[in-house]
MARPASE-423729 format. One line per 2 residues: number of its first residue (from 1); their letters; for each residue x, y, z of N, C-alpha, C. Coordinates in steps of 0.1 Angstrom, whole numbers, plus 5000, padded with zeros to 4 digits. Example, Ala and Ser with C-alpha at 12.3 -4.5 7.8 and 13.67 -1.06 7.14 Angstrom:
1) as) 5132/4943/5078/5123/4955/5078/5132/4967/5078 | 5128/4978/5071/5137/4989/5071/5129/5000/5079
END
This chain:
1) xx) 5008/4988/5000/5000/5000/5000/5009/5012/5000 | 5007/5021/4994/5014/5033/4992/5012/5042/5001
3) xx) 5021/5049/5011/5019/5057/5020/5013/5068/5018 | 5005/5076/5023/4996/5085/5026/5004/5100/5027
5) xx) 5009/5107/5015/5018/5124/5026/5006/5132/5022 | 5013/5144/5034/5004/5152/5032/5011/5162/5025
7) xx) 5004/5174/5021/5009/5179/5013/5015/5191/5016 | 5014/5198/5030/5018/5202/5039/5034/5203/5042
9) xx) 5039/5192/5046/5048/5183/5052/5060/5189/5046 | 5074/5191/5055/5086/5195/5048/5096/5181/5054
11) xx) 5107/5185/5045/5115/5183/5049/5112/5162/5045 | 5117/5154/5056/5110/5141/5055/5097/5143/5054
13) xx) 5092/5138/5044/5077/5134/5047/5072/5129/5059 | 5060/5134/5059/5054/5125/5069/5046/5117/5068
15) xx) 5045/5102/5072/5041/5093/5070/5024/5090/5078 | 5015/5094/5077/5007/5096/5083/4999/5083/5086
17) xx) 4990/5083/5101/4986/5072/5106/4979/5075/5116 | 4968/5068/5116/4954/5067/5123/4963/5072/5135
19) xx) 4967/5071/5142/4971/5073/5154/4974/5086/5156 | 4982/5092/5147/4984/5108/5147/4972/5115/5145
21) xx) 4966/5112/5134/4949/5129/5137/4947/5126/5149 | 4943/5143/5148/4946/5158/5162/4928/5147/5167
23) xx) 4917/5141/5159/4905/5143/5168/4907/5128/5174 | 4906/5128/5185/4908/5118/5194/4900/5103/5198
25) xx) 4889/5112/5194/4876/5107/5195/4871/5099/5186 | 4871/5085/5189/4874/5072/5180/4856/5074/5167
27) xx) 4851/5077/5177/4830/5081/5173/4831/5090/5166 | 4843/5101/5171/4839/5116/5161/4843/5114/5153
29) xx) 4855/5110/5147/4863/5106/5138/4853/5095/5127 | 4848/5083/5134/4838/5076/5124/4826/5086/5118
31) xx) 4823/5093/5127/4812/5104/5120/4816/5111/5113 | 4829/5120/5111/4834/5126/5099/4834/5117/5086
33) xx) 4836/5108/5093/4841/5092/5078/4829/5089/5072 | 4814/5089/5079/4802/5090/5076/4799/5102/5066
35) xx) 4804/5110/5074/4799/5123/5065/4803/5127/5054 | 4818/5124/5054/4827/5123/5034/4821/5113/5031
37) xx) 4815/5104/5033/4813/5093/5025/4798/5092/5020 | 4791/5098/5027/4775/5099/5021/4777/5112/5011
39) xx) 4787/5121/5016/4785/5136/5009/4793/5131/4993 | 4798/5122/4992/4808/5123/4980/4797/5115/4972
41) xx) 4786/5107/4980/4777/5097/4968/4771/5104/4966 | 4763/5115/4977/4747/5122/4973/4751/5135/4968
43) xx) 4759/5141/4974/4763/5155/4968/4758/5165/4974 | 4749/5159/4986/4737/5167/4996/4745/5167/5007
45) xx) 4740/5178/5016/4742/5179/5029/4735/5165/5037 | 4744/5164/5050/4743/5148/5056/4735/5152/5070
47) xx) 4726/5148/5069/4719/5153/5084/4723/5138/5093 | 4722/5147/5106/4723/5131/5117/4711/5126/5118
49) xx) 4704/5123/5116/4695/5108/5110/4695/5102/5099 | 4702/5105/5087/4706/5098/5080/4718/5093/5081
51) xx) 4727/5100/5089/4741/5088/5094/4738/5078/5105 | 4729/5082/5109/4723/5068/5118/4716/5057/5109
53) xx) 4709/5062/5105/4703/5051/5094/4709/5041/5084 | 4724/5053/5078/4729/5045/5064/4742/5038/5075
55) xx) 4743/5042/5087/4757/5037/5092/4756/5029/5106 | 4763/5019/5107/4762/5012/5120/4772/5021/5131
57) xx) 4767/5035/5136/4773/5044/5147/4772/5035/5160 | 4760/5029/5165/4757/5024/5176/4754/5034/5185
59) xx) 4751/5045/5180/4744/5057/5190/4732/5064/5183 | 4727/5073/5192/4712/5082/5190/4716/5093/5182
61) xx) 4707/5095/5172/4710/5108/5165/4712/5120/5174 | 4708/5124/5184/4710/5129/5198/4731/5131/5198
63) xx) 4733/5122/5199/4745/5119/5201/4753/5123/5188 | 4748/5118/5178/4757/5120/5166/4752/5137/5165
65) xx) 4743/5142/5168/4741/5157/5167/4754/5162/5173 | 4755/5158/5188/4770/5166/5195/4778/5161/5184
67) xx) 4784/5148/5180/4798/5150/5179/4793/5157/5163 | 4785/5161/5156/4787/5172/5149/4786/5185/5149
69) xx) 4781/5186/5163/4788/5200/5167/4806/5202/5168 | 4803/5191/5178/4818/5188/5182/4832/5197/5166
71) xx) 4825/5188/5160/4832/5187/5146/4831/5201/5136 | 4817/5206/5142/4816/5220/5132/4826/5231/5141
73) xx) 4825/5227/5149/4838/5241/5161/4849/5237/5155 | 4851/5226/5157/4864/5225/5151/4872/5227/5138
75) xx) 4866/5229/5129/4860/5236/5119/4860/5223/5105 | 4858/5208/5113/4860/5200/5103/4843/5194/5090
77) xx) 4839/5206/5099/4829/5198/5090/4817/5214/5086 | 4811/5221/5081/4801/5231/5080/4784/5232/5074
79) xx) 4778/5243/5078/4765/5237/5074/4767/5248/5065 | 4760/5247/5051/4763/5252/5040/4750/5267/5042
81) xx) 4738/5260/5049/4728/5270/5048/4715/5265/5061 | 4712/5275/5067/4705/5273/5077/4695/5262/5075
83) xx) 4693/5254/5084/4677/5244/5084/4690/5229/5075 | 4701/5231/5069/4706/5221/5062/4716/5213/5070
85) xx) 4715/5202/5061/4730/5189/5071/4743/5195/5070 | 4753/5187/5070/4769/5194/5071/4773/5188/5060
87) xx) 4778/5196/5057/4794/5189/5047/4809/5192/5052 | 4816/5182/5043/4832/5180/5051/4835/5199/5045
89) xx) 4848/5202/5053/4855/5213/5050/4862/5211/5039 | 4875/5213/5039/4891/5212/5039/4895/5206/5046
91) xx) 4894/5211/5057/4902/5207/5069/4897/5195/5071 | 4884/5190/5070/4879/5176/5073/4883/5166/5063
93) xx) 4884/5168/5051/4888/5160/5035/4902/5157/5046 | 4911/5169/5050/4920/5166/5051/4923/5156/5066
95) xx) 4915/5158/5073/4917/5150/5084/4913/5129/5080 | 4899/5132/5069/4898/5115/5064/4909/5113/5060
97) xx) 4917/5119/5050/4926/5115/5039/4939/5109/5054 | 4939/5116/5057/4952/5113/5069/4947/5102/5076
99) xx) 4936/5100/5079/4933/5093/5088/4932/5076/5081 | 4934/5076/5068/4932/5064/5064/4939/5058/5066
101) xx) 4936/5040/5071/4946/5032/5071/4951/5021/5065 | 4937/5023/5051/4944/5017/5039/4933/5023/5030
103) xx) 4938/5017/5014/4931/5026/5004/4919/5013/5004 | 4910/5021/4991/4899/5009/4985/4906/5000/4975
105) xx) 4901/4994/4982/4904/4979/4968/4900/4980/4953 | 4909/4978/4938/4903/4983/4930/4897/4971/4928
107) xx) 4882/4969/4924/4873/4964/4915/4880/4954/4907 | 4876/4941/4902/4877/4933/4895/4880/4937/4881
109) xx) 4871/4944/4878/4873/4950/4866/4878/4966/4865 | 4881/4971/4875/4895/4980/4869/4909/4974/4869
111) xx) 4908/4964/4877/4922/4957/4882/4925/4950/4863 | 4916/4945/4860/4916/4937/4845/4920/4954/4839
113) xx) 4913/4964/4833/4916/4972/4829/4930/4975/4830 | 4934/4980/4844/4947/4985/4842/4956/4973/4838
115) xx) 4954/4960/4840/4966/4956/4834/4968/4950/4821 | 4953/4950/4818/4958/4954/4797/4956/4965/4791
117) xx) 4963/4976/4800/4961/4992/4794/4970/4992/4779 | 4987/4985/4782/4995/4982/4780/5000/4970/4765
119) xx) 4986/4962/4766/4988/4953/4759/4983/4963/4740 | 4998/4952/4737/4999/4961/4722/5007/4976/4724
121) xx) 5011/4982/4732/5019/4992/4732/5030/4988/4723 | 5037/4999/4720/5048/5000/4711/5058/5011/4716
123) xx) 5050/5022/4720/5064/5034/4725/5055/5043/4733 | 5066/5050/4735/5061/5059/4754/5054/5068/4746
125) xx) 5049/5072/4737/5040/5085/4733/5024/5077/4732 | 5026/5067/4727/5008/5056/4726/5005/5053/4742
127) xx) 5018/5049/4753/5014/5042/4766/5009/5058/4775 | 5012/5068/4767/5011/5083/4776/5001/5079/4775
129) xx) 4994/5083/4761/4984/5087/4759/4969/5079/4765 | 4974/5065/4763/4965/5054/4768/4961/5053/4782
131) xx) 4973/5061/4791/4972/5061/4805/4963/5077/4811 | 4966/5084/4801/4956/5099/4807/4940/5093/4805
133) xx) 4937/5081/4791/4922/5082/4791/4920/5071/4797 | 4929/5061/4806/4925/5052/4813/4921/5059/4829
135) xx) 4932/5066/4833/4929/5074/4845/4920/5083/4844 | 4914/5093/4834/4902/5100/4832/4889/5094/4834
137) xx) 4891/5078/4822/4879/5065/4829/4871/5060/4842 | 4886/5056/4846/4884/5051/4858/4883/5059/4869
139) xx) 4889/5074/4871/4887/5077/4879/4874/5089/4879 | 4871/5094/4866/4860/5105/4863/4863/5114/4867
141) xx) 4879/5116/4870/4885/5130/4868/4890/5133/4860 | 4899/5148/4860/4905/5152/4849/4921/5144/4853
143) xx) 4926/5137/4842/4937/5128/4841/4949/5141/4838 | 4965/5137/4842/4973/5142/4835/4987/5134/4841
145) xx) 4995/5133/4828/5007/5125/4828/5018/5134/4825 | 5028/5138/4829/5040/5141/4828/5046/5132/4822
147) xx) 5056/5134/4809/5063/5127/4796/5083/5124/4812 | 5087/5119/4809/5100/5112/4817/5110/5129/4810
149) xx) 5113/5133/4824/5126/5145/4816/5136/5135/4809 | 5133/5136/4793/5141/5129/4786/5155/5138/4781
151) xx) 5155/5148/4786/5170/5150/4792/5177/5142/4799 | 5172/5133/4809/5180/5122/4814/5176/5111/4812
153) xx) 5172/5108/4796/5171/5097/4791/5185/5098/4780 | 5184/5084/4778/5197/5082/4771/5195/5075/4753
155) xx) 5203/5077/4743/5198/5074/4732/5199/5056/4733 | 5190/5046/4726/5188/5032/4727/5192/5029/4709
157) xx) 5186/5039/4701/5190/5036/4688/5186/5045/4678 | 5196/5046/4672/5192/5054/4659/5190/5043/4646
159) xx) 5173/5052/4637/5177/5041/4621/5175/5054/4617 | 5178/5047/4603/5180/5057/4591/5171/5050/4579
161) xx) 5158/5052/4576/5153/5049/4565/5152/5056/4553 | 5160/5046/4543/5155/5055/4527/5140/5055/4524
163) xx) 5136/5065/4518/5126/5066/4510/5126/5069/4499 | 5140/5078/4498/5147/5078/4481/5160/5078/4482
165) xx) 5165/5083/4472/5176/5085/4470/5180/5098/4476 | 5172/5105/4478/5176/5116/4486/5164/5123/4498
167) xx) 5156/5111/4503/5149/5114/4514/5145/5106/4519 | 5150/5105/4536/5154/5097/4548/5143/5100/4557
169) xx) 5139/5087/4571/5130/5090/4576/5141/5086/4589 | 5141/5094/4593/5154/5092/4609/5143/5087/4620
171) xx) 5146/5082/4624/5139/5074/4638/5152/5071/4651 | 5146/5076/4660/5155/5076/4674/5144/5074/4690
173) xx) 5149/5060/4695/5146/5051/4702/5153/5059/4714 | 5146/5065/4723/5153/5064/4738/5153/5053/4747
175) xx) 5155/5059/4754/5158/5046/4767/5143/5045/4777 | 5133/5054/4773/5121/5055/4781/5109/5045/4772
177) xx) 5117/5048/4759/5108/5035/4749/5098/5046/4739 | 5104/5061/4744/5099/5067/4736/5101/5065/4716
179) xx) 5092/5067/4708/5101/5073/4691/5096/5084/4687 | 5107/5090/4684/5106/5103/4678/5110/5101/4658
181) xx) 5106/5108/4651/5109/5106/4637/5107/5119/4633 | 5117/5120/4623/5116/5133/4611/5122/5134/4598
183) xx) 5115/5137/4589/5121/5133/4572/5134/5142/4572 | 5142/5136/4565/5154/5144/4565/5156/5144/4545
185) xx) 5158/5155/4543/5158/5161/4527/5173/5159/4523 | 5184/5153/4516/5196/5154/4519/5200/5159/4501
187) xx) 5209/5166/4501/5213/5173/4485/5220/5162/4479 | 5229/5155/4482/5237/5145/4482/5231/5132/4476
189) xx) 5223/5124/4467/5220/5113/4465/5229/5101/4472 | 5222/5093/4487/5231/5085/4491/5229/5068/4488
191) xx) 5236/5061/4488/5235/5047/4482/5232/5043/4496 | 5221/5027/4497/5221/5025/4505/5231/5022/4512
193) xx) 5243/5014/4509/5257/5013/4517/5263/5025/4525 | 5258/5035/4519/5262/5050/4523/5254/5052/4538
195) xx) 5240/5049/4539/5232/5049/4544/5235/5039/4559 | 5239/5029/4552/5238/5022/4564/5253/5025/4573
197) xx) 5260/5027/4566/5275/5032/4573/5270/5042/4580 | 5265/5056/4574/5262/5062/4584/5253/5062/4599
199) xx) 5240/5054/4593/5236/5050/4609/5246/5043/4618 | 5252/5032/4613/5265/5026/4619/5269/5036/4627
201) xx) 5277/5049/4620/5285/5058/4625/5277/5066/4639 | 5264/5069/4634/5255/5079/4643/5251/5066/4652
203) xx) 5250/5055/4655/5248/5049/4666/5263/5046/4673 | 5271/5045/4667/5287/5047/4673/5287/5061/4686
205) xx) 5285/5074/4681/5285/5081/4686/5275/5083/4698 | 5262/5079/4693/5251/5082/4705/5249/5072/4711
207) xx) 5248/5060/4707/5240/5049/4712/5247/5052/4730 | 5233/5049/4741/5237/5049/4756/5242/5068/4763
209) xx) 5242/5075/4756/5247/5088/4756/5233/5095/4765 | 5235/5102/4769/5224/5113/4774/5219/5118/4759
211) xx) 5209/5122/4758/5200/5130/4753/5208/5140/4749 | 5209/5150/4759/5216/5163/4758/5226/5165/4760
213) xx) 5232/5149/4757/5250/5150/4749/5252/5148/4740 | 5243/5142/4731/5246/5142/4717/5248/5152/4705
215) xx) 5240/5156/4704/5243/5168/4698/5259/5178/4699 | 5261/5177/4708/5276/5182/4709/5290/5172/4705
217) xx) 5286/5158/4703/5292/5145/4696/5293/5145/4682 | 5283/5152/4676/5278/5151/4660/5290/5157/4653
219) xx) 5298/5164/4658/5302/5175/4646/5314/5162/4639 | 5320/5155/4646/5328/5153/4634/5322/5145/4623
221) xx) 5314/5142/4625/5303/5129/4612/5302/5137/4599 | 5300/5151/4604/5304/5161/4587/5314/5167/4581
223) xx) 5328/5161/4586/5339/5161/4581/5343/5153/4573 | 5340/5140/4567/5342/5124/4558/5336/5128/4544
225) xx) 5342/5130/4534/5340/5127/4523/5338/5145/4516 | 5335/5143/4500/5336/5153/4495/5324/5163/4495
227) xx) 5327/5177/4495/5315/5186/4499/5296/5187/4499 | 5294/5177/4485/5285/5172/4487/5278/5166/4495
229) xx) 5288/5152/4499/5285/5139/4510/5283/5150/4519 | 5292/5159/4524/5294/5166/4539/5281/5170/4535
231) xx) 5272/5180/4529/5264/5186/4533/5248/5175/4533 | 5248/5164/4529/5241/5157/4530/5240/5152/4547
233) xx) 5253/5145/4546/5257/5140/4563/5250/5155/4572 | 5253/5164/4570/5251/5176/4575/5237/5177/4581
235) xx) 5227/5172/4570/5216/5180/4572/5211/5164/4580 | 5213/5155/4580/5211/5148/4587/5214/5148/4602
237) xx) 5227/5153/4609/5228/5151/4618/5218/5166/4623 | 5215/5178/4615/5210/5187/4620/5196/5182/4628
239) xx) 5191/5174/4616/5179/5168/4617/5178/5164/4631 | 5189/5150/4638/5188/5146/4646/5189/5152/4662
241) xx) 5200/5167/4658/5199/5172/4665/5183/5178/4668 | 5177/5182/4663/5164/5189/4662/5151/5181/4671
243) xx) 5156/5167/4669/5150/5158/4677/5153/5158/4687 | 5162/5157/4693/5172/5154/4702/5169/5165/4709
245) xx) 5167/5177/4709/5162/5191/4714/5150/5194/4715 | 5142/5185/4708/5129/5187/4708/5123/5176/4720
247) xx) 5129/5169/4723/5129/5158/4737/5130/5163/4750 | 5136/5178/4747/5144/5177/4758/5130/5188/4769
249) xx) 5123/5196/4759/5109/5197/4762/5102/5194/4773 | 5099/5198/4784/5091/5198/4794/5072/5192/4788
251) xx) 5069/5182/4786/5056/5180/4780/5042/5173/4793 | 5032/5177/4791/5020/5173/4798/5011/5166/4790
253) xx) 5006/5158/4795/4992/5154/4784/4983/5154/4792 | 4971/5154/4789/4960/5160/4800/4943/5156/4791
255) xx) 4939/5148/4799/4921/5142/4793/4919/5145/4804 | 4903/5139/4800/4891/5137/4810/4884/5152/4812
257) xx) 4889/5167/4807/4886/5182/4809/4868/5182/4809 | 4862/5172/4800/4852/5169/4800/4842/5171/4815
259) xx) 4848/5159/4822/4842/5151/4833/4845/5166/4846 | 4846/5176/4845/4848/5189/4854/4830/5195/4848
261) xx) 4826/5192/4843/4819/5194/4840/4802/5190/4846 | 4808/5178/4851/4798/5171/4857/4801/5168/4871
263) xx) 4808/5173/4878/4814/5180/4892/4807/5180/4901 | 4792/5194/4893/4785/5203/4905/4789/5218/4905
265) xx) 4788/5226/4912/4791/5237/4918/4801/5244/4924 | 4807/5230/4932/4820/5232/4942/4832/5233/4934
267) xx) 4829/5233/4922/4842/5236/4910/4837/5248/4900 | 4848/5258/4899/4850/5267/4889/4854/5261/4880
269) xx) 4846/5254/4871/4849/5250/4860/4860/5259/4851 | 4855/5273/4853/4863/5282/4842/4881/5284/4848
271) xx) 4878/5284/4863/4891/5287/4864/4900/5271/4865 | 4895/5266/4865/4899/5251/4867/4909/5251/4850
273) xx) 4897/5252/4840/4904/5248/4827/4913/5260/4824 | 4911/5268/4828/4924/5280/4829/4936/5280/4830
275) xx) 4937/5271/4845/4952/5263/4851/4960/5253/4845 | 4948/5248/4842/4956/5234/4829/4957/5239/4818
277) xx) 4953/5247/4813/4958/5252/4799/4975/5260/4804 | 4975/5267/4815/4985/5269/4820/4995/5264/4827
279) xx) 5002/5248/4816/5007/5238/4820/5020/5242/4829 | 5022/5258/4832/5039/5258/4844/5030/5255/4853
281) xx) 5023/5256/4854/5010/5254/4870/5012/5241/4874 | 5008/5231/4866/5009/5223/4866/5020/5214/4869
283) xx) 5029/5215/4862/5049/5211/4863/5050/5215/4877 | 5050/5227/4883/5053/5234/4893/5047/5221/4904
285) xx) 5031/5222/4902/5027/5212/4910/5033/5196/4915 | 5036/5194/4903/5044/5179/4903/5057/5179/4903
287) xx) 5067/5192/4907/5079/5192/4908/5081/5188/4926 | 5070/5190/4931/5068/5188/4942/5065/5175/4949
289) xx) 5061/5163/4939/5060/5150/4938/5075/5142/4936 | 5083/5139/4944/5091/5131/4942/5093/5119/4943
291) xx) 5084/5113/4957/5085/5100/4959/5076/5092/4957 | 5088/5084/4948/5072/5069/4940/5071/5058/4952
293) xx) 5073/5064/4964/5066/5052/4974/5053/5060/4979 | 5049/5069/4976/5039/5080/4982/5026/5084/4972
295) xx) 5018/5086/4978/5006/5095/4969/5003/5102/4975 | 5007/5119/4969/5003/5130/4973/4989/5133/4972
297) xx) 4983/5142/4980/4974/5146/4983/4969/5161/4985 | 4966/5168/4975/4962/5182/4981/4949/5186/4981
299) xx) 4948/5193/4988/4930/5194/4995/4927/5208/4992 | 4920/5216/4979/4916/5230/4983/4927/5234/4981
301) xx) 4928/5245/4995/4936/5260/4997/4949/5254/5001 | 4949/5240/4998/4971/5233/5000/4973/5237/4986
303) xx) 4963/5242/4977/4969/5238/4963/4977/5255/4964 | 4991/5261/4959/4993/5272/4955/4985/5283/4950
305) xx) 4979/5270/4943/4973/5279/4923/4964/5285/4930 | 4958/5297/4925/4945/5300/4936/4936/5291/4922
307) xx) 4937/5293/4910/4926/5288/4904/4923/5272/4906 | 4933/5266/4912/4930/5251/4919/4923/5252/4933
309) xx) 4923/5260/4937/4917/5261/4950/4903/5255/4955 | 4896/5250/4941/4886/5242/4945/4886/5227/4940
311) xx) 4896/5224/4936/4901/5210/4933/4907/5207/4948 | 4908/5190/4943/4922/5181/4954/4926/5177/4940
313) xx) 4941/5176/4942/4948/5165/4933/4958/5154/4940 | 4956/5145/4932/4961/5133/4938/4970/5124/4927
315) xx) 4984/5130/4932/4998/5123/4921/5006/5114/4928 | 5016/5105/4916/5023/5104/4923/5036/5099/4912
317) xx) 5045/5096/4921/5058/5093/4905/5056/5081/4899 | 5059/5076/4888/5063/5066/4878/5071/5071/4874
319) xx) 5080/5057/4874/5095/5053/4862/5108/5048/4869 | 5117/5047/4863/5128/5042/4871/5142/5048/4869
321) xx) 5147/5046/4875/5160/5059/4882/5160/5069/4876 | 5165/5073/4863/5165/5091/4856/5150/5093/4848
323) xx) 5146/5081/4847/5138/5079/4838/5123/5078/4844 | 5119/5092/4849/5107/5094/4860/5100/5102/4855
325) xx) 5086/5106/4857/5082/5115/4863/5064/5113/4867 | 5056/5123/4867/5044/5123/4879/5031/5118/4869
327) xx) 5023/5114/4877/5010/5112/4873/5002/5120/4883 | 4986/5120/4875/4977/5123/4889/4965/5127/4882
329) xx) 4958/5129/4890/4941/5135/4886/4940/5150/4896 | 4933/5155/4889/4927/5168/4896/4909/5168/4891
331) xx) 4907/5170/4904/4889/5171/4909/4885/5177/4917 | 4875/5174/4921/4866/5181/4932/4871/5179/4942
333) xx) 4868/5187/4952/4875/5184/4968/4865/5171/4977 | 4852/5170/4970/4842/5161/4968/4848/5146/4961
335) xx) 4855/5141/4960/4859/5129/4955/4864/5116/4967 | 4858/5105/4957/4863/5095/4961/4879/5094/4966
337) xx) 4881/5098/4974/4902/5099/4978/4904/5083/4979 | 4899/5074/4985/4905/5064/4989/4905/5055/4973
339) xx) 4894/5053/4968/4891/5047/4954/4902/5053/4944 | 4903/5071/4944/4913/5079/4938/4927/5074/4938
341) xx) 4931/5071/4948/4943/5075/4957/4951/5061/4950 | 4941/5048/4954/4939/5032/4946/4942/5034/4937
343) xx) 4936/5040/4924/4933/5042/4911/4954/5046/4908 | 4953/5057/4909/4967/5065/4906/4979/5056/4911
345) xx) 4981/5051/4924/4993/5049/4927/4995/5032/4917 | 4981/5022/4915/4980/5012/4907/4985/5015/4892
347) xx) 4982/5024/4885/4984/5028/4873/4996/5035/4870 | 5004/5042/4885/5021/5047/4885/5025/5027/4885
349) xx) 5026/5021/4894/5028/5009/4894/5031/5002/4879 | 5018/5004/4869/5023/4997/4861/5028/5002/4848
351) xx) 5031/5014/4849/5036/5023/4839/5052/5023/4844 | 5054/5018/4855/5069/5019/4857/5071/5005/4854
353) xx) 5070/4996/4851/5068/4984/4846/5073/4984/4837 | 5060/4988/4824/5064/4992/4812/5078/4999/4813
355) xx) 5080/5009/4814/5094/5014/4814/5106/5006/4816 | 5105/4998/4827/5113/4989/4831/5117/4979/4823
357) xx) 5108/4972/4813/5109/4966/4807/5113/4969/4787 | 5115/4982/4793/5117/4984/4774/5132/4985/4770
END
C-alpha cells in the first residue's frame, strides 16, 4: 500500500497514521468518515439521522448531533445554509485522507483494465496517451501525465530509412521507449551502403549517451567525404539534433477536461480549465511530487494555484532511476480519495513496469 503524505509536510515526509489525527475521538472521527462518504455519493448535505440510518454508529442521533457539533467548532465539517446537514471542510477531506489506514480495493474489473492498458503498446507517446484516458475513465476526473525528463534519458537507437535516394526517415529510440521521427531532405543522393555506414557511424556516437549530449558528439560525422556527401551528412545530423532538442521539452498530456463538467458547483469549471491550459502550474505542482513510494494529496487551499483552489489532486511518481516523472488527477475536493488514491498509485505501478521493461 502506498503511503499517505500530506501535502503540507517539509523536509521528511510524513508518514501519516490513524494514530496521529489531532481528533481523538474514535465516534467523532467515524462520524466525519460517515459524512465524506454519504457527501461524496449524494452530493447533499448529511443530516444526523441519516448517518444513523445509512451507518452502523451504535448511538442516538442525539449523540451523533453533539459530535457534529463537536466537529463543526472544530471547523471539520460546515452547514452550508440554515435548516441544512453538514458537509466536510478542507480541513475535514483533510483529516479522512490522513486518517486512512488503507486505500479501497480496486474492482475486478478495473484491476483487468489496468493491466491490459498496455497490451499492444509499442512506444512511450501511445502508453502516455492510453494512461491519461484510462485514468480519466476510471477515475472520472481530469487525468494528467507528465512525459520522463528525457533529458535524462539516454539514446537506445538510431535508424536511418531510405525513401529515396535523397529522402530519409530518421527514427530515434530512447531509453524511456519513447520514438521520435523526422524526414530528413539530403542534396547528396546517398546509396544505401552509404546509408547504412552512416547510421552505423550515428549509433557509434550516440548509442547509451544522454539525450543532451549528443548533439555536441555530432560534429565530426560532417567532416568524411567530399563537399557534397558533407552537406548531405550535414543536414542529417541537424535533423537529429532537432529531435534530440525537441525531447528535451518539458511535456503534459491532459484528458478527461470533459468530466469537470459534471462535478457540480463546488468547482469553477472556468478557472479550473484555465490552470491546465497553463501547464507551468501544473509542472510546478508535480515538481513537488518526488517520491514513487507516496501519493500525494492536496486538499483545496494546499493547492498554490489560487485557480485550483477548489480542486484536490492526487499524484504520484512513475518510472525508474533518471527515467521518472508524475502522474495524477485533479477534481473536486468532493471525491472518492480512497478509490482515487487506489486508482493512481495502481496505474504509477504499472507504467513503471512498462518502462522497466523496454
Amino acid at each position: 500500500m502506498p503511503t499517505i503524505t500530506n501535502a503540507n509536510s517539509s523536509g521528511d515526509q510524513d508518514q501519516w497514521r490513524l494514530r496521529e489525527v489531532p481528533v481523538t475521538n474514535d465516534r467523532r472521527l467515524a462520524v466525519l468518515r460517515a459524512i465524506v462518504e454519504d457527501y461524496v455519493a449524494t452530493q447533499e448535505p448529511v443530516g444526523s439521522k441519516a448517518l444513523v440510518e445509512r451507518h452502523r454508529l451504535g448511538v442516538s442521533p442525539a449523540t451523533v448531533r453533539n459530535d457534529m457539533a463537536a466537529l463543526e467548532d472544530e471547523g471539520y465539517i460546515m452547514q452550508p445554509h440554515t435548516s441544512a446537514g453538514r458537509i466536510p471542510t478542507d480541513r475535514g477531506y483533510r483529516l479522512f485522507v490522513d486518517s486512512l489506514d488503507r486505500v479501497k480495493p480496486l474492482s475486478a474489473a478495473e484491476r483487468r483494465a489496468i493491466e491490459g492498458f498496455l497490451t499492444g503498446v509499442v512506444d512511450l507517446d501511445e502508453v502516455i496517451q492510453r494512461t491519461v484516458r484510462l485514468l480519466a475513465q476510471v477515475t472520472r476526473q481530469v487525468a494528467v501525465v507528465r512525459y520522463p525528463l528525457l533529458s535524462t534519458s539516454t539514446v537506445r537507437q538510431i535508424e536511418l530509412v531510405p525513401l529515396s535516394q535523397t529522402r530519409l526517415v530518421l527514427l530515434v529510440v530512447s531509453s524511456s521507449g519513447r520514438v521520435d521521427q523526422s524526414i530528413i531532405e539530403v542534396v547528396q543522393p546517398l546509396t544505401e551502403d552509404a546509408v547504412a555506414d552512416l547510421r552505423t557511424r550515428l549509433n557509434n556516437v550516440a548509442s547509451g549517451r544522454l539525450m543532451a549530449d549528443v548533439p555536441g558528439l555530432l560534429a565530426d560525422l560532417t567532416e568524411a567525404g567530399d563537399e557534397a556527401t558533407r552537406e548531405s551528412v550535414a543536414a542529417i545530423v541537424a535533423g537529429l539534433s532537432d529531435v534530440l532538442l525537441a525531447q528535451r521539452e518539458d511535456r503534459l498530456v491532459i484528458g478527461g477536461a470533459a468530466n469537470l463538467a459534471a462535478k457540480g458547483s463546488d468547482v469553477y469549471v472556468a478557472s479550473v480549465l484555465e490552470a491546465l491550459e497553463e501547464q507551468v502550474v501544473l509542472l510546478h505542482l508535480f515538481d513537488q511530487v518526488e517520491d514513487a513510494s507516496t501519493v500525494t494529496v492536496r486538499i483545496g487551499a494546499e493547492n498554490e494555484e489560487r485557480k485550483l483552489q477548489t480542486t484536490s489532486t492526487v499524484s504520484s511518481v512513475y518510472g525508474v532511476g533518471q527515467t521518472s516523472a508524475q502522474l495524477g488527477v485533479v477534481g473536486p475536493t468532493r471525491m472518492d480519495y480512497p478509490a482515487t488514491m487506489s486508482t493512481v498509485a495502481a496505474v504509477a505501478r504499472y507504467l513503471s513496469r512498462f518502462l522497466s521493461e523496454r
